[in-house]
N, C-alpha and C positions, 0 to 999 in steps of 0.2 A: 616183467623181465626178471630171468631168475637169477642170483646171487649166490645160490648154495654150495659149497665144498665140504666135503667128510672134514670133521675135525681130527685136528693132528694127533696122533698116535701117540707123540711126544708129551703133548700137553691136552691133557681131554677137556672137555669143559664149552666156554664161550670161543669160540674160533676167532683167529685174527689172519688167518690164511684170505686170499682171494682166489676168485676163480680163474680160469685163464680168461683171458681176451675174446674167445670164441665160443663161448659158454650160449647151450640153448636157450634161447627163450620157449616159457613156458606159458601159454596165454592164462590171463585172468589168473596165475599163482600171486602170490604175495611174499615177496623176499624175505629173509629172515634178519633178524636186528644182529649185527657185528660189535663185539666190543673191542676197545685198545685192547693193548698188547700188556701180559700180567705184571711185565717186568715195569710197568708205569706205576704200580702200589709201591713202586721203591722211588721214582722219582716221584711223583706226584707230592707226597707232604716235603719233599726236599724242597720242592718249589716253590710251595706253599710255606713252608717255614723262612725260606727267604724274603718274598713277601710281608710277611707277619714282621720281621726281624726289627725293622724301624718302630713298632708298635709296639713288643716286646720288652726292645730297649728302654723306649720310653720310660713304659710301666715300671721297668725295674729301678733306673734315675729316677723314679716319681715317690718313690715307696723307701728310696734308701735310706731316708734320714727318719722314717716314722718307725714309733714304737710297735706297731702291729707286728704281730707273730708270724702273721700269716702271709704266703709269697702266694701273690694274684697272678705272679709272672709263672709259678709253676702249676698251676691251677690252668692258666690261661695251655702253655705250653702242648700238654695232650691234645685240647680242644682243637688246636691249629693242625695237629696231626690227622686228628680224625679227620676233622674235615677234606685234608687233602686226599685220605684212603676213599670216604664216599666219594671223590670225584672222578675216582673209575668205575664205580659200579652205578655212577648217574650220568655216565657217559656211554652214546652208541652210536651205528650209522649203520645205512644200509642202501643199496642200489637198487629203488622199484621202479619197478615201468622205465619212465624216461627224466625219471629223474635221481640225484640224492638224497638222501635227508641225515641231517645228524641231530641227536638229541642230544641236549645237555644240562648241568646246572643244579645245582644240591637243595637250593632256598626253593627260586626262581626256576621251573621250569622252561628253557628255549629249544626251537625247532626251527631248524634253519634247511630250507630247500632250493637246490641247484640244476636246475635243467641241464642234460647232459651235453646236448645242441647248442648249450652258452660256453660247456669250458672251453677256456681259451690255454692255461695255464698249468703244470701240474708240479711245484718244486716237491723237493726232499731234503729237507735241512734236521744234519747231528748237528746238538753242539756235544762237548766232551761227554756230557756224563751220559748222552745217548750213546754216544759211540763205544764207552767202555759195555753197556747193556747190548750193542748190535741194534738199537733203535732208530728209529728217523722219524722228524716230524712232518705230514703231508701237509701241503698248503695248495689249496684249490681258487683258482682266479678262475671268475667268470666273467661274460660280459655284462655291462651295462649295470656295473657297480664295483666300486674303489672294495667293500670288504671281501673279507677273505675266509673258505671254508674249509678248517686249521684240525688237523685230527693229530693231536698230541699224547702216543706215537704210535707207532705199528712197526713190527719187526723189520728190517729193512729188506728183506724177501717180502714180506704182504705189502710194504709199502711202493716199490718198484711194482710187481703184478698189482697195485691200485691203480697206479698211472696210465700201466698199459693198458689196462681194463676200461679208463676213464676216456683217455682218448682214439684208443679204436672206438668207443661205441661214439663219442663225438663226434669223428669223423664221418660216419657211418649216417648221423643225423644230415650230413651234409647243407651247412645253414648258406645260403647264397649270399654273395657278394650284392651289397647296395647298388642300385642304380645313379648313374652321376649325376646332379644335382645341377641347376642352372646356371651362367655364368653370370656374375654378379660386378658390376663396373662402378665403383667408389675414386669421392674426392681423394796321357805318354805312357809309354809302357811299362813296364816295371823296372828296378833298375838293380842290374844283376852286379855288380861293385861290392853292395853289400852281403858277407859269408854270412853260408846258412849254414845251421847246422847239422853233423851225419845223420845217417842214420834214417831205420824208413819207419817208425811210430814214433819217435823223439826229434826225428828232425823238422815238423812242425810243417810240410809241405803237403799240399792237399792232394788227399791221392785217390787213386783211378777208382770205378767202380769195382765193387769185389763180385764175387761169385751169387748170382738170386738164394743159391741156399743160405749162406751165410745170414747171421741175424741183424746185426751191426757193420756199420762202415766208416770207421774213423776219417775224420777229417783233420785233427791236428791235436796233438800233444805238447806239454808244455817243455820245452827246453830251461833248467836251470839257468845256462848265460842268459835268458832273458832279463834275467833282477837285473841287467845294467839299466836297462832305459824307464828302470823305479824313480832315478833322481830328475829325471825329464820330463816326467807327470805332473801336472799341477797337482792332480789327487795326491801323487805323492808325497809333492812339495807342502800340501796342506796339511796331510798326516804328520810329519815330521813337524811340522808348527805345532801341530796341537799336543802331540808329546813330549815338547820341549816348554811348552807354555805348562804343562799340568806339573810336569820336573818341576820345574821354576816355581809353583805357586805351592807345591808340598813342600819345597824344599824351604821357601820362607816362613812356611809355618813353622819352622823348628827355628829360625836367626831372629834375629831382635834389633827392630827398629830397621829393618832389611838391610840386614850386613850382608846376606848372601848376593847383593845385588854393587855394595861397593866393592864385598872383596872379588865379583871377578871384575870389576871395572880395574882394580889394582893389580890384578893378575894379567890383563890386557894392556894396562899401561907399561909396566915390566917388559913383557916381551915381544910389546910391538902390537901395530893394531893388524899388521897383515900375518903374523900369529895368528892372533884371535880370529881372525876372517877365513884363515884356511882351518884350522879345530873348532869353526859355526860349520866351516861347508860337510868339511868327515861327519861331523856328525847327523846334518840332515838329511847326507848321503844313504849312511848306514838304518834311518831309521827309516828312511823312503823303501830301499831295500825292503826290510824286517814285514814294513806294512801289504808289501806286495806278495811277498812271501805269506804271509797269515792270508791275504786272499784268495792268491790264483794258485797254489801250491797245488801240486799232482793236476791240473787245466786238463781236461778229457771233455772233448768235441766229438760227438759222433750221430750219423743218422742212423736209423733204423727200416726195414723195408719198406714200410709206410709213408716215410720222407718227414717223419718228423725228427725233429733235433733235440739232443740229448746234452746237458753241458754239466761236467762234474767239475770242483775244485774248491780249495781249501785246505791250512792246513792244520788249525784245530777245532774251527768249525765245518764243516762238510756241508757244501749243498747241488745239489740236484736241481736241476732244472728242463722239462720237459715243455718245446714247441711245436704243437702242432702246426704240419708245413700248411694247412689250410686255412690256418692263422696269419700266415707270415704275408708279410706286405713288402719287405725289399729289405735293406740293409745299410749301414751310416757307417762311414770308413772315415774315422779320424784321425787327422794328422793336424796336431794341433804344435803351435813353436818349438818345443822343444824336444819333441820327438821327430821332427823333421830337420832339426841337428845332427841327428845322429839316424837317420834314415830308418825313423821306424813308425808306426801307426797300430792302432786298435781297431775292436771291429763290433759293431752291436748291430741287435734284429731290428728291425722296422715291424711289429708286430700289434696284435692285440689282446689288450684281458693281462697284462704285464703287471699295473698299476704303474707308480710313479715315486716308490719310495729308493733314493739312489743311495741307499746303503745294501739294499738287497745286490743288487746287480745282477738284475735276471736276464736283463737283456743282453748282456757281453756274449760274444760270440767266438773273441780271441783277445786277450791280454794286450799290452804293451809289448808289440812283439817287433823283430824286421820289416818291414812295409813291403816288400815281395812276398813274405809267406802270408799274411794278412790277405794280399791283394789274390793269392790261390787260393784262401777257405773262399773269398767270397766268388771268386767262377767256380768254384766245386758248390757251390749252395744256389747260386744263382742261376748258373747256365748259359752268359749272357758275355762273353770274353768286351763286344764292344760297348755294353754300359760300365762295366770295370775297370778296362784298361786303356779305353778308346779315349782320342783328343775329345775338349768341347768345345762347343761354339762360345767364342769370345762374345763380349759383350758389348762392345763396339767403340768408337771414339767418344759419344755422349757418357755413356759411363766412365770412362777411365779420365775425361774432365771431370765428370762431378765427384770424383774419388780426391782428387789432386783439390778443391775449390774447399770440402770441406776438410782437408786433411792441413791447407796450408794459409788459407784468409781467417780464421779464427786465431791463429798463432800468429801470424802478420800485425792485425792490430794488437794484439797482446802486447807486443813487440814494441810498437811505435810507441801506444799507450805510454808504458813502457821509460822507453826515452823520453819522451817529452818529461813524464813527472822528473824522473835520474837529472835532466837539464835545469829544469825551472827549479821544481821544490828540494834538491839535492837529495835525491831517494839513494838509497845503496846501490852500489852500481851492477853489485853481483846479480841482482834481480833481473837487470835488462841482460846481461849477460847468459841468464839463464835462458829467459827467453828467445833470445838469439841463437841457439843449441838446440832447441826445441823446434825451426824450419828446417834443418836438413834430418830430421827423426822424422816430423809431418808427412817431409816429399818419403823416404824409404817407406815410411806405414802406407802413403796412399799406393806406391808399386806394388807394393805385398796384398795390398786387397784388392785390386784391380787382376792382378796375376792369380788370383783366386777364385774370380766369379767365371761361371760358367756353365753350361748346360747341353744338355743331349738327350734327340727323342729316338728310341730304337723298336725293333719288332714288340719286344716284350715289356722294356720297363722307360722311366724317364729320370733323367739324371740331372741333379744340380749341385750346385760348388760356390762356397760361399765362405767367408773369413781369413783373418790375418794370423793371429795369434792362436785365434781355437777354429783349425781348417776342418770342415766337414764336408766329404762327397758322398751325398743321399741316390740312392736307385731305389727306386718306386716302382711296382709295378704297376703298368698303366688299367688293368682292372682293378688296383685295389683307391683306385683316384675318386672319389665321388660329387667334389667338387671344386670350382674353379671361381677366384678372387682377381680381379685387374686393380688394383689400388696405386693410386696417384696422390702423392702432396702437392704442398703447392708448388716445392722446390722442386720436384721431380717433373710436374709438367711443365715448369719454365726449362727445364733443362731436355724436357722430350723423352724422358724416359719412364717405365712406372714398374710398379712388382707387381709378377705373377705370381699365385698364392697359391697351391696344389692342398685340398684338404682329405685327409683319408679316417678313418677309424684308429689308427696305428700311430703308438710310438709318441712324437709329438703333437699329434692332430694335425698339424701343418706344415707346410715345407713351399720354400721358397726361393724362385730365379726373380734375384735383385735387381733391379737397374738396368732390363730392356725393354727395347722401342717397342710400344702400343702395337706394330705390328707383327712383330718375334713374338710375344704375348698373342698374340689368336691365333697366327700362325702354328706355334706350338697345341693350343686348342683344340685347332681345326686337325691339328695330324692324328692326335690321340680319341677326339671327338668330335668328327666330323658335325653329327646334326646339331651340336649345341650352340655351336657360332652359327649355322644356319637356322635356325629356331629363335635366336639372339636378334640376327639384321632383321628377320621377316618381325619381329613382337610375339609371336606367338611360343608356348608352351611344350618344348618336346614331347615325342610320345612315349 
């Protein structure tokens, strides 16, 4: 498979250009080795000098007090340089046959090869000092392995014509979906209230097919009023922790014997503790914001003729994210508490070749946004109006007892417990009290997870619904399902009910309708796959 483009006119030399997408193949040729991009001799020892820096320092602390003349630190200093400039000219890659390969490694030579029928994945991530070069680093996810094949970097034109290059000819491989696997038996509509905003590429509303010539078909843009429903995230809410806990921990390294911790207790006694409560909330606020802001900044959703999805966003790290649609396995709509306050939800792929690191966040597919514009990217990706917006099938009266059984008999004796000690051995009374405040939270928490569970089997995909606090409505497509779990406890079959367990290639590996009857469970089976509950009753082995 050939690889080859004229070297740039610009820049003569080792090429970092790609070829287009529909580039001939040449039989029995041998592609030519690509190197990064020149402008990588400038980051490359920068990166490497940071690196080193811990090591450096050391050296330099280690040597300060001795008589020696001679500074190892600046001795040391070129070496680290050098080193980083060989690491472009011992770095390459190239597209043969059907597969990639990149060479690398200055000591240690490695040779790392990727079948092009395996990628699943193709991000693009600047951080700044790429972006002020026009660079992006490629990061390549295959399947059937967590590493990653990382070409640090390529112009951000050769890196874009990489991806496309990489997953048209993946596509192209067309690797078939699994066959389902045995079944294994073990112990409303949107709601228009909420303003959206103007506008037809910023107003974030999923729109119609565009013209076959066109390249690109935007799905959704990010709206700036979005930063409200930053303080509604748990991510958020955790970001704003950790940058209040890192404040606080620099900031005592400068106070003595941690004054900085009595003087704002002092500061809080002064002017009240509901003071201090509302200048904790601004400030979690603002930093929930700030951190949303650094992530989904400029959000650009878009498909491309091919159907696969394109996700840009950030706003001083940039990254790029390419799904192929023949990757894609369904879609997870979370509306988890606090963004169902304020009527809003996010949106991730159900996919594969992702990996599982959730700082990357490859798989978002729309921010923290309105929960109607969310619930339009996903019928504009999906196609599927009633796995998206359609009722489910409730889960019936045995669930919504054992909802209420374990949400309010654990708290009941807590309760009594409780009193009795408060009675006999004079326990604080506040305890039993507490506990007594703690059954009418139970009965609310078991309605809120009973009014959650849910499911739906449609032409195309299969749908479930499941939590209180962090809501999730998963649609699956019912070919990307390969196998099928009935799992029963004991509690669950004293109570008659058991989980059905959907496992796929994608995303989580599993996905799960909670708490219906043995017969909703094969019933559902049987609709999706027919011969497998009949291959199941008979004992025998599907074909």
């Amino acid at each position: 498979m050939t690889s080859e483009a004229p070297a740039s006119a610009e820049e003569p030399g080792p090429r970092d250009e790609i070829p287009p997408a529909d580039a001939v193949d040449v039989p029995g040729a041998v592609a030519d080795w690509r190197r990064l991009d020149r402008r990588m001799l400038l980051v490359h020892p920068f990166q490497t000098l940071i690196r080193a820096l811990p090591a450096l320092l050391a050296l330099f602390l280690a040597r300060a007090g001795s008589s020696d003349s001679e500074r190892w630190e600046l001795i040391a200093l070129p070496l680290v340089l050098a080193y980083g400039v060989a690491r472009w000219f011992t770095t390459r890659y190239r597209i043969d046959g059907e597969q990639i390969q990149l060479q690398h490694g200055v000591i240690t030579k490695q040779t790392t090869t990727a079948r092009l029928d395996k990628v699943r994945t193709v991000d693009l991530t600047a951080q700044i000092w790429h972006r002020l070069l026009g660079l992006a680093k490629v990061e390549i996810s295959t399947a059937g392995t967590k590493d990653r094949l990382v070409l640090d970097a390529l112009s951000l034109t050769a890196g874009r014509a990489l991806r496309a290059e990489l997953l048209h000819r993946a596509a192209a491989e067309g690797a078939p979906v699994a066959a389902p696997a045995l079944v294994e038996v073990q112990d409303r509509p949107v709601d228009p209230s909420w303003p959206a905003p103007t506008g037809a590429a910023m107003s974030g509303t999923a729109t119609a097919p565009i013209a076959a010539e066109a390249r690109d078909e935007d799905l959704l843009r990010m709206d700036p009023a979005w930063v409200r429903f930053a303080p509604f995230t748990m991510s958020g809410f955790l970001s704003a922790a950790a940058l209040l806990g890192i404040g606080s921990q620099f900031a005592n390294q400068f106070s003595k014997n941690g004054q900085i911790y009595e003087s704002a207790w002092s500061w809080a006694a002064q002017r009240g503790l509901v003071a201090a409560l509302v200048l904790l909330v601004l400030a979690v606020t603002v930093l929930a914001m700030g951190g949303y802001v650094l992530s989904f900044w400029g959000f650009h959703l878009s498909r491309n003729r091919l159907g696969s999805l394109h996700a840009r966003r950030g706003l001083l790290t940039t990254r790029e994210t390419s799904i192929d649609s023949t990757r894609l396995r369904g879609v997870e709509i979370g509306e988890p508490a606090g963004l169902r306050l304020v009527r809003g939800a996010r949106l991730k792929a159900v996919t594969t070749g992702l990996g599982h690191d959730a700082r990357a966040r490859s798989d978002v597919l729309a921010p923290p946004a309105p929960a109607g514009i969310v619930r339009n990217v996903a019928l504009a990706i999906l196609g599927d109006a009633a796995a998206v917006r359609g009722e489910l099938v409730a889960h019936g009266a045995a669930a919504r007892r054992r909802r209420h059984v374990r949400a309010l008999v654990p708290n009941s004796v807590l309760a009594i417990t409780l009193g009795i000690l408060t009675g006999v051995l004079h326990w604080w009374t506040g305890w039993f009290v507490a506990a007594l405040l703690l059954l009418p939270l139970g009965w609310a928490l078991a309605r809120s997870r009973y009014a959650a569970l849910g499911h739906r089997v449609t032409d195309r995909h299969v749908v479930v619904r499941s939590g209180a606090l962090d809501r999730d409505r998963v649609v699956l497509q019912r070919d990307g399902i390969v196998g099928w779990t009935i799992r029963e406890s004991f509690f669950q079959r004293r109570a008659g009910v058991a989980t059905l367990v959907m496992t796929t290639g994608a995303g989580r590996q599993h996905y799960e309708a909670i708490d219906v009857t043995p017969a909703t469970a094969y019933g559902v089976i049987a609709e999706v796959h027919p011969t497998l509950v009949e291959a199941f009753a008979s004992g025998r082995r599907p074909d």
